[in-house]
C-alpha positions as CSV (number, residue, x, y, z in Angstrom):
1,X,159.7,21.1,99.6
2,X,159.9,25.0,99.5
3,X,158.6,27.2,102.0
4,X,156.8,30.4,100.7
5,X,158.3,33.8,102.3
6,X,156.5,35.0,105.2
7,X,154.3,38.5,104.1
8,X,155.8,41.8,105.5
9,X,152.9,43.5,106.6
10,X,154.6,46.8,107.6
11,X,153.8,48.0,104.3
12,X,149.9,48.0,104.8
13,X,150.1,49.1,108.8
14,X,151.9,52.5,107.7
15,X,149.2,53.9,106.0
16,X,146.8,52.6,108.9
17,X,149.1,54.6,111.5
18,X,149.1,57.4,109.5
19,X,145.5,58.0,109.2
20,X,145.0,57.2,112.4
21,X,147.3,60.2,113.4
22,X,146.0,62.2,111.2
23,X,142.3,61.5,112.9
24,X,143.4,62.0,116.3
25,X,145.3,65.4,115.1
26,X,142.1,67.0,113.4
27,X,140.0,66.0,116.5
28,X,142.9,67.8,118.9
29,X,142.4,71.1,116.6
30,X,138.9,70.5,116.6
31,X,138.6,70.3,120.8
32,X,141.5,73.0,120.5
33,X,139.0,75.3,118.1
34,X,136.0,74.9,120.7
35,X,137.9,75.6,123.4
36,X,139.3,79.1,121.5
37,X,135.7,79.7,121.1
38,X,134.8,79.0,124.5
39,X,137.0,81.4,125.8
40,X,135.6,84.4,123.7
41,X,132.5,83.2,124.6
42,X,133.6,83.4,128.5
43,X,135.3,87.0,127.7
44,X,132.3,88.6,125.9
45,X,130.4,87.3,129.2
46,X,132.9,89.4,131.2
47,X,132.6,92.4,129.2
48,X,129.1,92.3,129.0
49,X,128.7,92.4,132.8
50,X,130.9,94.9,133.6
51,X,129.0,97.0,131.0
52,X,125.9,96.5,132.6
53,X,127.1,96.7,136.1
54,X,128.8,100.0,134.8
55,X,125.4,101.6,133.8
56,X,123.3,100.4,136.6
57,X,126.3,102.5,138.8
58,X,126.2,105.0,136.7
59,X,122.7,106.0,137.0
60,X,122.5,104.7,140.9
61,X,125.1,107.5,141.4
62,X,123.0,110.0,139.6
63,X,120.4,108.6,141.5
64,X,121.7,110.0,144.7
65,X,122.5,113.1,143.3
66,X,119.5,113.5,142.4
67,X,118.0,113.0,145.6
68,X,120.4,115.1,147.8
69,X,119.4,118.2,145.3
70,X,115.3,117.3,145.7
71,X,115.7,117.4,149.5
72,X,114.1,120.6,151.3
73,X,113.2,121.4,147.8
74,X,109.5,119.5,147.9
75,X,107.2,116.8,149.2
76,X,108.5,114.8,146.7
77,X,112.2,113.9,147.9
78,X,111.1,110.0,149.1
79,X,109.9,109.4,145.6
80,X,113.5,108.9,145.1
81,X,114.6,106.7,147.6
82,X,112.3,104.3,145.6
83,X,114.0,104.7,142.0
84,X,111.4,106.2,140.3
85,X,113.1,109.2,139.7
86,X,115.9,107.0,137.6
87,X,117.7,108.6,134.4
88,X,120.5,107.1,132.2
89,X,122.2,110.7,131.4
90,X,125.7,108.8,131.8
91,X,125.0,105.1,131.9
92,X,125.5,104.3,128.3
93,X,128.7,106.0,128.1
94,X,129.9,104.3,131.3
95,X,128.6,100.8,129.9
96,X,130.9,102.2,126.6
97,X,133.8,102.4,128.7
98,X,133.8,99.0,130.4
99,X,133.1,97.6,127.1
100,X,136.5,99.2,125.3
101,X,138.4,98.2,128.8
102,X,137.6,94.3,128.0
103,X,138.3,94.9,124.1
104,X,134.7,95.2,123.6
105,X,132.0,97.3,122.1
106,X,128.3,98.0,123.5
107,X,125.9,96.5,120.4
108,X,122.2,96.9,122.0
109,X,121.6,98.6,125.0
110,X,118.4,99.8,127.0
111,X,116.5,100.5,130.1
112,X,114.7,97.6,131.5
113,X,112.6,96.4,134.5
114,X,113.5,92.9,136.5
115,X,110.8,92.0,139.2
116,X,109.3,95.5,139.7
117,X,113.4,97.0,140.0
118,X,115.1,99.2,136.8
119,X,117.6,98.3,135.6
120,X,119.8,98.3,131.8
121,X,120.1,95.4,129.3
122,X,123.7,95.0,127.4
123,X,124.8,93.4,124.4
124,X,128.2,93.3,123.5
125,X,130.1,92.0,120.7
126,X,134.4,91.4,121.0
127,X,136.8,93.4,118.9
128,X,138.7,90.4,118.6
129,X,137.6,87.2,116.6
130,X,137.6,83.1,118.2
131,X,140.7,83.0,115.6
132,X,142.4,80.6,112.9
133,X,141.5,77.0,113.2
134,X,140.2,73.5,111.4
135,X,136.4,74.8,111.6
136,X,136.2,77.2,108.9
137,X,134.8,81.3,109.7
138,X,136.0,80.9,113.1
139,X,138.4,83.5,111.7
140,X,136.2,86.3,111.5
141,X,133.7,85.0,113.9
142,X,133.1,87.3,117.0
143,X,131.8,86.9,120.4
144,X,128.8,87.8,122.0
145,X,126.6,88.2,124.7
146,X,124.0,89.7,126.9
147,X,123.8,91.2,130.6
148,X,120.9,92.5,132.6
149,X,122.2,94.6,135.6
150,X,119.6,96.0,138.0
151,X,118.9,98.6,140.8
152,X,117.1,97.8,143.9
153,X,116.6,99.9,147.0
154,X,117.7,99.0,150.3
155,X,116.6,100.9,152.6
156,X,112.9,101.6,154.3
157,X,110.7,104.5,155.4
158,X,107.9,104.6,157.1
159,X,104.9,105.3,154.6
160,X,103.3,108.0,157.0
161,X,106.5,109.8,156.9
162,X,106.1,113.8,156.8
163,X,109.1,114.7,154.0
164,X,108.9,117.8,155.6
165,X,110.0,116.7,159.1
166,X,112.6,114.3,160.2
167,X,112.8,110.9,158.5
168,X,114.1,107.7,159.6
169,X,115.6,105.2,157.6
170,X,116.3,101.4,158.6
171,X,118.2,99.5,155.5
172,X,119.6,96.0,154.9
173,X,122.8,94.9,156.5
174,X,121.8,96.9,159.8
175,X,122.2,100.4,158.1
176,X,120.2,103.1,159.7
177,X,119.8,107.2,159.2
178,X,117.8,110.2,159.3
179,X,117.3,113.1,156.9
180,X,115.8,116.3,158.4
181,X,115.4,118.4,155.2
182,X,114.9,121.4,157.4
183,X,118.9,120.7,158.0
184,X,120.5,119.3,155.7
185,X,123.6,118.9,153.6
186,X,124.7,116.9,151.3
187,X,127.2,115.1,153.4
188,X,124.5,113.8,155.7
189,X,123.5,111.2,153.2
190,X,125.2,107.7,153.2
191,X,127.1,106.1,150.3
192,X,125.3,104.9,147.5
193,X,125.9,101.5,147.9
194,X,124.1,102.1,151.2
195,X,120.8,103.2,149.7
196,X,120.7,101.0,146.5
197,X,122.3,97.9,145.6
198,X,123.6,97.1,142.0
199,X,123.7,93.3,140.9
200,X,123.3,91.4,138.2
201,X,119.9,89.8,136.9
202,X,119.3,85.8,137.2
């Protein structure tokens, strides 16, 4: 009595291992592709803040300006101190800026109002695109995203204050001063950061 030869079955497992590698590649490209996506996602956040931030500065600067020019020159001097006196002469050019410095360029932008406080909306888009990989377009795919940056006072006045006299100020982290428009100088008033504080919206 003969004994039929055992089957080698390393002929039908190759084929198994190699699509099996060949599943557990694509899905390592594919995590690999998300996560090159991700991080454009995650830089066009960056650069969209800092251009915001940027603008919001921008203006808060002017801001000040602005108000150490209108002192002794009116009744109307306080009216800054609140914002309302706000103008974006530079802040688009300085959102612009920050944009190009995280390879970046400014898309939408705008003045805008967050809980009673101005403030400028961003959108950027990346100059550089998520890149080659096993999810077709990603290679001309760019990023983008949005920022809101906003400007809110910090300091206080009295609301019975004469702008023509002395005025007190108490502002937030224990800040105080006084403005006497009948002697002033530029100088006299604080930094900016002191009088309004930039941040970016929730």
């Amino acid at each position: 009595m003969t004994r039929a030869p055992l089957r080698d079955d390393r002929g039908q497992t190759l084929p198994i291992y190699i699509w099996l590698t060949g599943i557990l590649l694509f899905v390592a490209l594919a995590f690999f592709a998300f996560a090159q996506a991700a991080s454009a996602r995650n830089g066009a956040q960056s650069a969209a803040d800092a251009a915001a931030l940027a603008a919001a500065q921008e203006s808060r600067d002017e801001l000040v300006e602005g108000l150490g020019l209108s002192i002794g020159e009116g009744d109307d001097w306080l009216d800054w101190l609140a914002g309302d006196k706000l103008t974006d002469a530079g802040a688009q050019d300085a959102a612009g800026a920050l944009a190009a410095d995280n390879d970046s360029q400014v898309r939408d932008f705008g003045p805008t109002e967050v809980n009673g406080y101005p403030g400028y909306r961003v959108s950027v888009e990346t100059n550089y695109t998520v890149g080659d990989s096993v999810i077709p377009g990603t290679e001309s795919q760019h990023a983008k995203a949005d920022a809101t940056a906003v400007i809110k006072p910090r300091c206080d006045v009295d609301p019975s204050s004469d702008p023509e006299k002395v005025v007190e100020f108490e502002c937030d982290g224990g800040d105080s001063f006084e403005i006497d428009p009948e002697d002033f100088e530029l100088d006299d008033l604080p930094d900016a950061s002191v009088l309004f504080s930039v941040h970016l919206a929730d």
